[in-house]
C-alpha positions as CSV (number, residue, x, y, z in Angstrom):
1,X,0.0,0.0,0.0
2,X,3.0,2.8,0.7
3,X,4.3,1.9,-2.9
4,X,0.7,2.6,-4.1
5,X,0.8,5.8,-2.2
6,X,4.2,6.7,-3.1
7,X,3.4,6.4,-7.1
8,X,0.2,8.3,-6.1
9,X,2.2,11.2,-4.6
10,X,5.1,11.1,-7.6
11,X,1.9,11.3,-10.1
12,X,1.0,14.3,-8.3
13,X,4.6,16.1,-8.1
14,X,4.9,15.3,-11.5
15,X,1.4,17.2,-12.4
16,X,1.2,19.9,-9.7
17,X,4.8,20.3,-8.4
18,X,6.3,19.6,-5.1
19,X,4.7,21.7,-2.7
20,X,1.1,20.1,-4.2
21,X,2.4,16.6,-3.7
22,X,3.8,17.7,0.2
23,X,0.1,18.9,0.9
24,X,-1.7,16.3,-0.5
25,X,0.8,14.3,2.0
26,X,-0.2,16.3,4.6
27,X,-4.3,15.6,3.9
28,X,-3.1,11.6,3.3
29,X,-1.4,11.5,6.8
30,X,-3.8,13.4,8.8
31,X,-6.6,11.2,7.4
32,X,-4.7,7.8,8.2
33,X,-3.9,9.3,11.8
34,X,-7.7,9.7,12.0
35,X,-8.4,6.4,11.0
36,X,-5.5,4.9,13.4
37,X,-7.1,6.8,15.7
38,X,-10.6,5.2,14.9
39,X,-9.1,1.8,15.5
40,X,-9.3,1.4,11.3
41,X,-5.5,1.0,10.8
42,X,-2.8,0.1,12.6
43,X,-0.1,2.0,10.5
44,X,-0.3,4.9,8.3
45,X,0.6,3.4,4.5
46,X,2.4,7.3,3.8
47,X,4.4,6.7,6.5
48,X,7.0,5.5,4.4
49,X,7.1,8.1,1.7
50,X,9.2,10.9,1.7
51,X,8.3,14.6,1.4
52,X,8.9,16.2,-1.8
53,X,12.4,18.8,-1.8
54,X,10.5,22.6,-2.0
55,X,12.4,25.1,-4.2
56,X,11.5,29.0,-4.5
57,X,10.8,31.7,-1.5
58,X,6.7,30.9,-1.5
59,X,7.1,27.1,-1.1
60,X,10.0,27.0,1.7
61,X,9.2,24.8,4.4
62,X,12.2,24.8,7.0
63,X,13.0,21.1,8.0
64,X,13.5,20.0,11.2
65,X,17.0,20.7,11.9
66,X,16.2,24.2,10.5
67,X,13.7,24.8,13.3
68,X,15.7,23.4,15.9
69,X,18.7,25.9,14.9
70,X,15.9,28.6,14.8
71,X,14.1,28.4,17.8
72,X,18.0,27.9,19.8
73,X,19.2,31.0,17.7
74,X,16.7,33.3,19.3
75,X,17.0,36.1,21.8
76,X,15.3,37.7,24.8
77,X,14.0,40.7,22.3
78,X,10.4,41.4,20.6
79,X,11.2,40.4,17.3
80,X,12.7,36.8,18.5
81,X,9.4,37.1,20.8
82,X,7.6,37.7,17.4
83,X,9.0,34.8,15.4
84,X,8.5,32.8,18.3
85,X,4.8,33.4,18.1
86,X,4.3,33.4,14.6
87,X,5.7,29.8,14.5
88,X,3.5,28.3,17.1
89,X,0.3,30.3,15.5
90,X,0.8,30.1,11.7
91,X,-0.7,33.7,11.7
92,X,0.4,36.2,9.2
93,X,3.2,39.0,10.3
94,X,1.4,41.7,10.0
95,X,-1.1,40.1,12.7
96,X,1.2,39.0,15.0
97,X,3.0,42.3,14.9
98,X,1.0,44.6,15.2
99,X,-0.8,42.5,17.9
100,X,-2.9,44.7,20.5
101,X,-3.7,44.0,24.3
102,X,-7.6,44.4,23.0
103,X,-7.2,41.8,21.2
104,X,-5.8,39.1,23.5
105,X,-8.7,37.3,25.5
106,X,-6.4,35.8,28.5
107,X,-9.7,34.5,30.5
108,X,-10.6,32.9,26.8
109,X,-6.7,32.1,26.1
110,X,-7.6,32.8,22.5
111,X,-6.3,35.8,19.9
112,X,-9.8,37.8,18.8
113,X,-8.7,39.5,15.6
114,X,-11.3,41.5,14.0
115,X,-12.3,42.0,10.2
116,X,-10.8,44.4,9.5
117,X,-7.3,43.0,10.7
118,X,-7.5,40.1,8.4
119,X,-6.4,39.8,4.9
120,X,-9.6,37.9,4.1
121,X,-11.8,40.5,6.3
122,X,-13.6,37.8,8.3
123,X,-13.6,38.1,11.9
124,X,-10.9,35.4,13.1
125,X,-10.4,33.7,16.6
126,X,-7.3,31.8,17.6
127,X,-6.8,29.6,20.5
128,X,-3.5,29.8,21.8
129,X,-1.4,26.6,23.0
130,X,0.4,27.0,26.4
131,X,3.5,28.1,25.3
132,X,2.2,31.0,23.2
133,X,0.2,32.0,26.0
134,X,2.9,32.0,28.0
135,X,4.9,34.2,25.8
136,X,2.0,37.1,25.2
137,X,1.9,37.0,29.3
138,X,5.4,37.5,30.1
139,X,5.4,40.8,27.7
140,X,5.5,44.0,29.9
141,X,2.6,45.9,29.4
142,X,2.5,50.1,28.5
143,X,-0.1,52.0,29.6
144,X,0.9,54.5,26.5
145,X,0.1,51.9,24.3
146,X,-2.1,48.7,23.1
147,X,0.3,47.4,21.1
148,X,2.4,44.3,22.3
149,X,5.6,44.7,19.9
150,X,5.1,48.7,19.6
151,X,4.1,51.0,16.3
152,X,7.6,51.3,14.5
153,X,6.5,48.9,11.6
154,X,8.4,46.1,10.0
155,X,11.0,48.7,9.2
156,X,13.5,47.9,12.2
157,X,12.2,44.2,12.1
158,X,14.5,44.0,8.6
159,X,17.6,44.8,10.8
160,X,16.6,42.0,13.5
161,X,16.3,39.8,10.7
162,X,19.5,40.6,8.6
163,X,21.4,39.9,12.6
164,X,19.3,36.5,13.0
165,X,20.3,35.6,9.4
166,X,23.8,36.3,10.2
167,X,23.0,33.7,12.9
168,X,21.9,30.9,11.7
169,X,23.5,28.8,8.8
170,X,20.6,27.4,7.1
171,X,18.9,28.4,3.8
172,X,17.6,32.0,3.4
173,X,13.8,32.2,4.5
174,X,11.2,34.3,4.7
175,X,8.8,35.2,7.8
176,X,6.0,33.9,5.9
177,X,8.0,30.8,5.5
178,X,7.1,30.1,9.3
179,X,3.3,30.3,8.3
180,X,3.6,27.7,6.0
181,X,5.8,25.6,8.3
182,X,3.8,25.3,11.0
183,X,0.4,24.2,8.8
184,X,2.7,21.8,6.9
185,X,3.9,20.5,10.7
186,X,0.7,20.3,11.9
187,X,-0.7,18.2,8.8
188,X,2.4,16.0,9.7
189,X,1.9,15.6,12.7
190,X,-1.6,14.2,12.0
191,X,-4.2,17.3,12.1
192,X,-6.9,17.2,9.5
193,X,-6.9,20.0,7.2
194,X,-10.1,21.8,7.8
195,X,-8.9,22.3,11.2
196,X,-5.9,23.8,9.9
197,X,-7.3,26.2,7.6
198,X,-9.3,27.3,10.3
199,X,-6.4,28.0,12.5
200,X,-4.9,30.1,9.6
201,X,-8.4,31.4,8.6
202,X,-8.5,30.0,5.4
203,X,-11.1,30.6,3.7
204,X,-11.1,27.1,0.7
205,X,-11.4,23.5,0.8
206,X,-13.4,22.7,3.9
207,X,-14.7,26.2,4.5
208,X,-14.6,27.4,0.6
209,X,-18.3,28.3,-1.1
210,X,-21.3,26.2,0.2
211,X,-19.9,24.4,2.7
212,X,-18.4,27.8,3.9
213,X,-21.4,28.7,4.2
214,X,-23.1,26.0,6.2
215,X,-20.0,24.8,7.9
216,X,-19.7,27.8,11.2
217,X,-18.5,25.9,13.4
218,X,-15.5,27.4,14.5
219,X,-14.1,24.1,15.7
220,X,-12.1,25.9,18.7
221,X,-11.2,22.5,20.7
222,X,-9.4,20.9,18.0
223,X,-7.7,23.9,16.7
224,X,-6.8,24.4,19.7
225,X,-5.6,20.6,19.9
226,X,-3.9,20.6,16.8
227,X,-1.7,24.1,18.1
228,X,-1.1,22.3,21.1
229,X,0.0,19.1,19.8
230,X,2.8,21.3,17.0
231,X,4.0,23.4,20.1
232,X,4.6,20.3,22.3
233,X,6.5,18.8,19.0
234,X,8.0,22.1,18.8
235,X,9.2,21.7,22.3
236,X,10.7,18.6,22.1
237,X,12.5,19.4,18.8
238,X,14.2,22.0,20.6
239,X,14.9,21.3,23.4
């Protein structure tokens, strides 16, 4: 069965590309987990196919080794705070940075972003594993402000990036690289697609036209399950 799944996967690289074949991956394994999880399977038949080499800036993934180096290269600053965060979310930059105190709901543990803070305009709620709560509750708090990471813009960030570069001696990458690895981790690590969209606020597949329409659940538990389960692998990648 994994050498049917392997020519499956290497029908769609060769079609769609590598970063097609690496999500249809993702939607293979996180189905089979469900089923092992059912007590339909014992093993998951993708388990022994390999993921697809991603070239180009908009399909980097950073491997595992890359993430450990990553998370151990960071500092005790906001933007290391900030990359921190936007790995265990999978939320875009400009939502994470320019975060606000309004919209962190600590008795909810859960990022409230409104509409009109989205790119898709669609009010968006995030539940936030341990360790990113932990990280928004250790930040000092201004009374001049609401912003967590301050107003200066992504301007200064591009400095703090250029040093963490300098850093690091892995393959160039881009912030919104860390979006894309944490769905892809998470879809490795066994979470079904739909509820990673919704972490990300995706707005096709699962939650795309009719079934967007009918579908409001906003499945909080296991997005909150599948954040949790990417930070704990997180953890003990880097540890």
């Amino acid at each position: 069965m994994v050498i049917c799944h392997a020519a499956l996967l290497g029908d769609v690289e060769t079609n769609s590309g590598a970063v097609s074949r690496n999500r249809a991956r993702s939607a293979l394994s996180g189905f089979f987990a469900w089923c092992i999880s059912e007590g339909l399977l014992e093993t998951s038949p993708v388990a022994g196919t390999a993921k697809a080499n991603e070239n180009g800036s908009r399909e980097r993934v950073l491997t595992t080794d890359e993430l450990k180096q990553l998370w151990r290269a960071l500092g005790d600053d906001p933007f290391s705070d900030v990359v921190r965060l936007l790995l265990l979310t999978g939320q875009r930059r400009t939502e994470i940075g320019s975060l606000r105190w309004s919209e962190i709901d600590l008795a909810r543990k859960m990022i409230v972003l409104p509409a009109e803070r989205t790119k898709n305009s669609r009010f968006h709620e995030l539940p936030l594993s341990a360790q990113a709560l932990a990280i928004i509750e250790r930040l000092p708090r201004r009374n001049s402000s609401d912003y967590l990471f301050g107003t200066r813009g992504f301007a200064h960030w591009e400095r703090a990036k250029a040093a963490l570069d300098q850093r690091l001696r892995i393959a160039p990458f881009r912030l919104h690289d860390l979006r894309r690895s944490c769905a892809t981790g998470m879809g490795e690590l066994g979470v079904l697609p739909h509820v990673i969209e919704q972490a990300l606020n995706h707005v096709s597949g699962a939650k795309a036209g009719v079934a967007g329409v009918y579908n409001r659940s906003k499945m909080s538990d296991a997005v909150r399950e599948g954040l949790q389960r990417w930070a704990d692998h997180l953890a003990q990648i880097t540890a």
